[in-house]
PDB file of N, CA, C and O in Angstrom, chain B, residues numbered from 101:
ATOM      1  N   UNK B 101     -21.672  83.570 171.455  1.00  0.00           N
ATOM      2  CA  UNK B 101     -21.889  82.401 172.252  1.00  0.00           C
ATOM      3  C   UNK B 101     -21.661  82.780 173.708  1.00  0.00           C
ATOM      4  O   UNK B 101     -20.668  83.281 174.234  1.00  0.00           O
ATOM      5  N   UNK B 102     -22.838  82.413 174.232  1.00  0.00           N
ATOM      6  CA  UNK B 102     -22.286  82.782 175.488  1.00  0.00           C
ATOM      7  C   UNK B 102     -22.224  81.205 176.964  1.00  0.00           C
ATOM      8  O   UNK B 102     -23.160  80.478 177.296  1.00  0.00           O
ATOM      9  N   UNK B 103     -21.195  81.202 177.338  1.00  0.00           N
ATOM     10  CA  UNK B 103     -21.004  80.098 177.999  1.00  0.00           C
ATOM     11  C   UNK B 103     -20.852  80.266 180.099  1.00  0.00           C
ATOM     12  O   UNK B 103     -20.320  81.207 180.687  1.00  0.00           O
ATOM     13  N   UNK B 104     -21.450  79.139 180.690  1.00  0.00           N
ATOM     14  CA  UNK B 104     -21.181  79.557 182.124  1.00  0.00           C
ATOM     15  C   UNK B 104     -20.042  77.850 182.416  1.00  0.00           C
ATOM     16  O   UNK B 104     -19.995  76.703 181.970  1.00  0.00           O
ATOM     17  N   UNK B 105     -19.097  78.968 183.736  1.00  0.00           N
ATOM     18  CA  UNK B 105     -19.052  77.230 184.565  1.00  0.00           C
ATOM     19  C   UNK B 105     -19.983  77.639 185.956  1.00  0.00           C
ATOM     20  O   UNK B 105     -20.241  78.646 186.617  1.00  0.00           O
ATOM     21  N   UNK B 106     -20.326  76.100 185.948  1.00  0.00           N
ATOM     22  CA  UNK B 106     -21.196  76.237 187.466  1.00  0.00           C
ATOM     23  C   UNK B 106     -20.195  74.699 187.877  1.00  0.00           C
ATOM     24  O   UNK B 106     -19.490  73.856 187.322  1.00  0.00           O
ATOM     25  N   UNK B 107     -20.792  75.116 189.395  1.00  0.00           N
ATOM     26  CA  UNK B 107     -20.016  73.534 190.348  1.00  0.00           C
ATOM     27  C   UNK B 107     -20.401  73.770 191.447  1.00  0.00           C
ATOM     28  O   UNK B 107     -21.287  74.606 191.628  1.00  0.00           O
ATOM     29  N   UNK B 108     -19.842  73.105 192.433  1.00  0.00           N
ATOM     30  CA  UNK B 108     -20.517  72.943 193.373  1.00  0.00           C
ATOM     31  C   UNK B 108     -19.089  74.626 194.358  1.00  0.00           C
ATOM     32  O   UNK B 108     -18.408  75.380 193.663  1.00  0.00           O
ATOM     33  N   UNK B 109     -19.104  74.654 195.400  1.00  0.00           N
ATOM     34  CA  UNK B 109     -18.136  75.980 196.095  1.00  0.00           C
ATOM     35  C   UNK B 109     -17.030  75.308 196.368  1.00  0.00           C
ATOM     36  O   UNK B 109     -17.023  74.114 196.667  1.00  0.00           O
ATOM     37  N   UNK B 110     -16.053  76.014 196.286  1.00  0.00           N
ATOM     38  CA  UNK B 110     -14.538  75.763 196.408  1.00  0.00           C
ATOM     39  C   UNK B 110     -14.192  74.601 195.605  1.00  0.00           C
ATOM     40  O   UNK B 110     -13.181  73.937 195.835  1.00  0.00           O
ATOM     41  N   UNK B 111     -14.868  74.388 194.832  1.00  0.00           N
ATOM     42  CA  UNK B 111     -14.179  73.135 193.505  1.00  0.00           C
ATOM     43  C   UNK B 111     -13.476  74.438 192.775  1.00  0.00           C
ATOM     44  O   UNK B 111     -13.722  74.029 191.640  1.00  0.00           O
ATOM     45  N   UNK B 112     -12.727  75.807 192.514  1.00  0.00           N
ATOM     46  CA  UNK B 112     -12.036  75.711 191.692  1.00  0.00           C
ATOM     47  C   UNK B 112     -12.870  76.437 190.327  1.00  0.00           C
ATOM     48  O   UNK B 112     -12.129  76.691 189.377  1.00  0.00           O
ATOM     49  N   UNK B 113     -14.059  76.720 190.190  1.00  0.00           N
ATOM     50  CA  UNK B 113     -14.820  77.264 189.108  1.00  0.00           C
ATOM     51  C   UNK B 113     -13.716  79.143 188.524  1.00  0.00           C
ATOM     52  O   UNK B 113     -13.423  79.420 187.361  1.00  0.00           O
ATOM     53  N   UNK B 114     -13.405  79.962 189.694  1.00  0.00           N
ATOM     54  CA  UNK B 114     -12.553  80.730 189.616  1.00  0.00           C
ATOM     55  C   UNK B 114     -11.469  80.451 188.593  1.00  0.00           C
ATOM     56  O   UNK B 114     -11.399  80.732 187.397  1.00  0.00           O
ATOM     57  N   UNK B 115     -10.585  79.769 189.473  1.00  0.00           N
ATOM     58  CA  UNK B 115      -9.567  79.760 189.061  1.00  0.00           C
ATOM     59  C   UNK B 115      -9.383  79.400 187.455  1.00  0.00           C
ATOM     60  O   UNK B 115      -8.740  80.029 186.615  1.00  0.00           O
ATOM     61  N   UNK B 116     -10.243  78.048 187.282  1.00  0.00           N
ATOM     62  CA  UNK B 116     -10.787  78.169 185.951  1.00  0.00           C
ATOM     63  C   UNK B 116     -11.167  78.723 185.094  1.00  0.00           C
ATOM     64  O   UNK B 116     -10.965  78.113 184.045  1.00  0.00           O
ATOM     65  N   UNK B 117     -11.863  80.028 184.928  1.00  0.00           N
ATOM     66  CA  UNK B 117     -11.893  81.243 184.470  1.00  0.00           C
ATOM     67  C   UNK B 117     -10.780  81.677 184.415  1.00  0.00           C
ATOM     68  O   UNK B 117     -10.136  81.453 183.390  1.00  0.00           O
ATOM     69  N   UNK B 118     -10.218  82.395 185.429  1.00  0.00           N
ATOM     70  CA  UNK B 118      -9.070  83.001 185.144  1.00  0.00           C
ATOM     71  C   UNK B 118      -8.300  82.340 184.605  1.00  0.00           C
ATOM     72  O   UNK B 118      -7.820  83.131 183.793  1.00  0.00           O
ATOM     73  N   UNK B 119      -7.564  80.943 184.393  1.00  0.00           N
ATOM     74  CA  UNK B 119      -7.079  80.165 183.182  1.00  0.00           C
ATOM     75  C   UNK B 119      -7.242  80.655 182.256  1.00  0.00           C
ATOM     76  O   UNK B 119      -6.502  81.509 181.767  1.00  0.00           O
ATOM     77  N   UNK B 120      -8.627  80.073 181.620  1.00  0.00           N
ATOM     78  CA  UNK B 120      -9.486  80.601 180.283  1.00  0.00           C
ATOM     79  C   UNK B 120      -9.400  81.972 180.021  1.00  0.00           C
ATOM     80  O   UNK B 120      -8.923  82.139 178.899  1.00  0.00           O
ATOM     81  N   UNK B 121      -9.649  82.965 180.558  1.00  0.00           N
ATOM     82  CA  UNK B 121      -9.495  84.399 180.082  1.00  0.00           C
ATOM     83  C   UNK B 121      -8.301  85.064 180.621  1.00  0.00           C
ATOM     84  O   UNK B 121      -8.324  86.225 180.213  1.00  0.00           O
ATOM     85  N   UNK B 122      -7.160  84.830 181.430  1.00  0.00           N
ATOM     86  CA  UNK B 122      -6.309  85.358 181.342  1.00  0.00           C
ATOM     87  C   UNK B 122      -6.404  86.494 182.610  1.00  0.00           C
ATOM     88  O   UNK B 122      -5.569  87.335 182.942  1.00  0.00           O
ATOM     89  N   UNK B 123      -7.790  86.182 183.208  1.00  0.00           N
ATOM     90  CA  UNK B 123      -7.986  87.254 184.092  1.00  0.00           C
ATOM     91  C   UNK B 123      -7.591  86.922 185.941  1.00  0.00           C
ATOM     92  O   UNK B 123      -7.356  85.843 186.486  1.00  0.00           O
ATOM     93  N   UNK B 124      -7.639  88.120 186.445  1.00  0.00           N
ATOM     94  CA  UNK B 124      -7.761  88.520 187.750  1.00  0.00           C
ATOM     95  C   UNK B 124      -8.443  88.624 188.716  1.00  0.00           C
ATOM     96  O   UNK B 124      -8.123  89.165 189.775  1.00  0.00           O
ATOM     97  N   UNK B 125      -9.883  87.900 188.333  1.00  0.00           N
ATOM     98  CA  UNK B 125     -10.352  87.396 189.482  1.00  0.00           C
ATOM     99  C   UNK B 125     -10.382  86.763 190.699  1.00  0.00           C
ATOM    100  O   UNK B 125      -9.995  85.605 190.856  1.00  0.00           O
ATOM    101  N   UNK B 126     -10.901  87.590 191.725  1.00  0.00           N
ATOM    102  CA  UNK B 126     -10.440  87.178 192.879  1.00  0.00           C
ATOM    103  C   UNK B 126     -10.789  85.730 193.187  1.00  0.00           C
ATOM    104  O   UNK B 126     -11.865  85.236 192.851  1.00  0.00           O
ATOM    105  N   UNK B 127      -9.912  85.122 193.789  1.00  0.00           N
ATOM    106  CA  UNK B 127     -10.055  83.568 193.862  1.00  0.00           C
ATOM    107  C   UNK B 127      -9.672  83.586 195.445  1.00  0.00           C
ATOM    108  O   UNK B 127      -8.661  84.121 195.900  1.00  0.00           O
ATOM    109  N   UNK B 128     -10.694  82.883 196.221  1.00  0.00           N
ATOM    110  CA  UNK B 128     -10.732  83.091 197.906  1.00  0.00           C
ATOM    111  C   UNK B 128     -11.172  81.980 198.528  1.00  0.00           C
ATOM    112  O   UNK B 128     -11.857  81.229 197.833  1.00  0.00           O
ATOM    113  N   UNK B 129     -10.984  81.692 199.560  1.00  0.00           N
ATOM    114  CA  UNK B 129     -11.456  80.329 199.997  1.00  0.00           C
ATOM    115  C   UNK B 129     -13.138  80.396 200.375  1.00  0.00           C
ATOM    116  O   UNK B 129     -13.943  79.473 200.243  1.00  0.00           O
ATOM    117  N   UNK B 130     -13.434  81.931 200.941  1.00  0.00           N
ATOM    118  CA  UNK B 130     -14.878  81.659 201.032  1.00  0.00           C
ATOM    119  C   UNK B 130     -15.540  83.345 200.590  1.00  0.00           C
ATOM    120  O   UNK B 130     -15.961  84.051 201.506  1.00  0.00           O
ATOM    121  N   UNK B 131     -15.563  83.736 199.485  1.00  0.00           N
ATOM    122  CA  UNK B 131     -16.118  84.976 199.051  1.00  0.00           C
ATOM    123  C   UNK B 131     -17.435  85.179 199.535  1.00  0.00           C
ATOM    124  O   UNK B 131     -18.093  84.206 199.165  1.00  0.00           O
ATOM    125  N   UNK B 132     -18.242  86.075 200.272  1.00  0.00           N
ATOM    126  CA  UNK B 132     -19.554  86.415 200.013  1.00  0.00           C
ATOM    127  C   UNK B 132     -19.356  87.703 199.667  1.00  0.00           C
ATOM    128  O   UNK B 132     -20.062  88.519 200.259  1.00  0.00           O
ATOM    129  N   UNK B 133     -18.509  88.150 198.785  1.00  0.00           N
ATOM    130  CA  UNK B 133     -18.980  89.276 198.333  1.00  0.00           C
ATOM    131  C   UNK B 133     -19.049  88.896 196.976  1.00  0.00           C
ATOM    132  O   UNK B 133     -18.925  89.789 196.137  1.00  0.00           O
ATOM    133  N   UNK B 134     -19.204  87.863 196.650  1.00  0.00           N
ATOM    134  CA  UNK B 134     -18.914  87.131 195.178  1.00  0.00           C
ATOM    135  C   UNK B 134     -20.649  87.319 194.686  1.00  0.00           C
ATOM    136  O   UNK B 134     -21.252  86.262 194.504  1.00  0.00           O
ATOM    137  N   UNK B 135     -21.373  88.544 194.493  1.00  0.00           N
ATOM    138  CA  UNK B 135     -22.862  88.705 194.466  1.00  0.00           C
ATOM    139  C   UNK B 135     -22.680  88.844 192.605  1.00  0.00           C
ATOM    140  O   UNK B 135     -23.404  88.516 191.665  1.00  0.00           O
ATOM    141  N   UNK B 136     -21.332  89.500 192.717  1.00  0.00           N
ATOM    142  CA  UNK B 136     -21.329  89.600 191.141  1.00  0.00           C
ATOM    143  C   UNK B 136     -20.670  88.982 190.440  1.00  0.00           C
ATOM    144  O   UNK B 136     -19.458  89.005 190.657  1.00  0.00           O
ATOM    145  N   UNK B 137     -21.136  88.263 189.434  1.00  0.00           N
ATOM    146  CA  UNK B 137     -20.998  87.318 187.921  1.00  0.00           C
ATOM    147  C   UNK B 137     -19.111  87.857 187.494  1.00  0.00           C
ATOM    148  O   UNK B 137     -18.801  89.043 187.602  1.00  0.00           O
ATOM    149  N   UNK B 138     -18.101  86.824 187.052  1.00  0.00           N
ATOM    150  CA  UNK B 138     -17.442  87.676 186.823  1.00  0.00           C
ATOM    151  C   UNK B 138     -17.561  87.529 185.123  1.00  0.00           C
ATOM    152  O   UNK B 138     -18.108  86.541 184.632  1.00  0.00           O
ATOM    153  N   UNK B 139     -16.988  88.622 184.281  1.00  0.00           N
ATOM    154  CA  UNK B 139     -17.268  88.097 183.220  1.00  0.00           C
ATOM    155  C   UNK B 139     -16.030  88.497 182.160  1.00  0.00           C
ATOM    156  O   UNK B 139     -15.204  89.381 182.390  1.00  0.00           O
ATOM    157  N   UNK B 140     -16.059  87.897 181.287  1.00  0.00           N
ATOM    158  CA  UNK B 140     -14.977  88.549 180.043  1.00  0.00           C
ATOM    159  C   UNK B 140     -15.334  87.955 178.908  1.00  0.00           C
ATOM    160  O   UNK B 140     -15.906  86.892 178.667  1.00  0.00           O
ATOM    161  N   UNK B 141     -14.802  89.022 178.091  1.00  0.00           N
ATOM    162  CA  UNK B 141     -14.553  88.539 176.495  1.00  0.00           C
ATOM    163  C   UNK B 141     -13.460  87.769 176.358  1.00  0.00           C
ATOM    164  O   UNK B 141     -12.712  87.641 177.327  1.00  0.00           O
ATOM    165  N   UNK B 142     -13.185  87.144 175.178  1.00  0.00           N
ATOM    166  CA  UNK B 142     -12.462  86.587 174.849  1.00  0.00           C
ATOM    167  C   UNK B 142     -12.405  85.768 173.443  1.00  0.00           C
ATOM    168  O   UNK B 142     -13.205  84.881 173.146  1.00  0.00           O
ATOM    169  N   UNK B 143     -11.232  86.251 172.557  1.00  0.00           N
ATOM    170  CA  UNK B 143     -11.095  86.310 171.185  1.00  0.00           C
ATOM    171  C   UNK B 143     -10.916  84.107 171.274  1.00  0.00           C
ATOM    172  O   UNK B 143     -10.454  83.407 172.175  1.00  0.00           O
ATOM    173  N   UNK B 144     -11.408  83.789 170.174  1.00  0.00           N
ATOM    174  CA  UNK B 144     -11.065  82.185 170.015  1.00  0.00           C
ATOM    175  C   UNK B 144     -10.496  82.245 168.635  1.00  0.00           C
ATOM    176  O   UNK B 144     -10.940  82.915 167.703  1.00  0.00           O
ATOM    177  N   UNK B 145      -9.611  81.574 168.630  1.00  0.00           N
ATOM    178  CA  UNK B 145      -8.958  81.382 167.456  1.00  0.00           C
ATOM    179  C   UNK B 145      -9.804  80.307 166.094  1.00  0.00           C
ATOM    180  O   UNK B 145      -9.236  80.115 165.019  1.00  0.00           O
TER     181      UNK B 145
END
């Protein structure tokens, strides 16, 4: 299954991810180097 979040910029879509997967994505007030998707696996119970 593969799933996206989309939103509108600086709502927070980051940080949300990194919640959900546990990860380290950079979370910034205004990225343009953000060209790349971030992505992870992640086991569901």
């Amino acid at each position: 299954m593969k799933l996206a979040i989309i939103g509108l910029a600086n709502s927070g879509k980051t940080t949300v991810f990194n919640a959900l997967t546990r990860g380290h994505a950079e979370v910034a007030t205004y990225s343009t180097a953000a060209l790349e998707p971030n992505v992870a696996i992640v086991k569901v119970p």
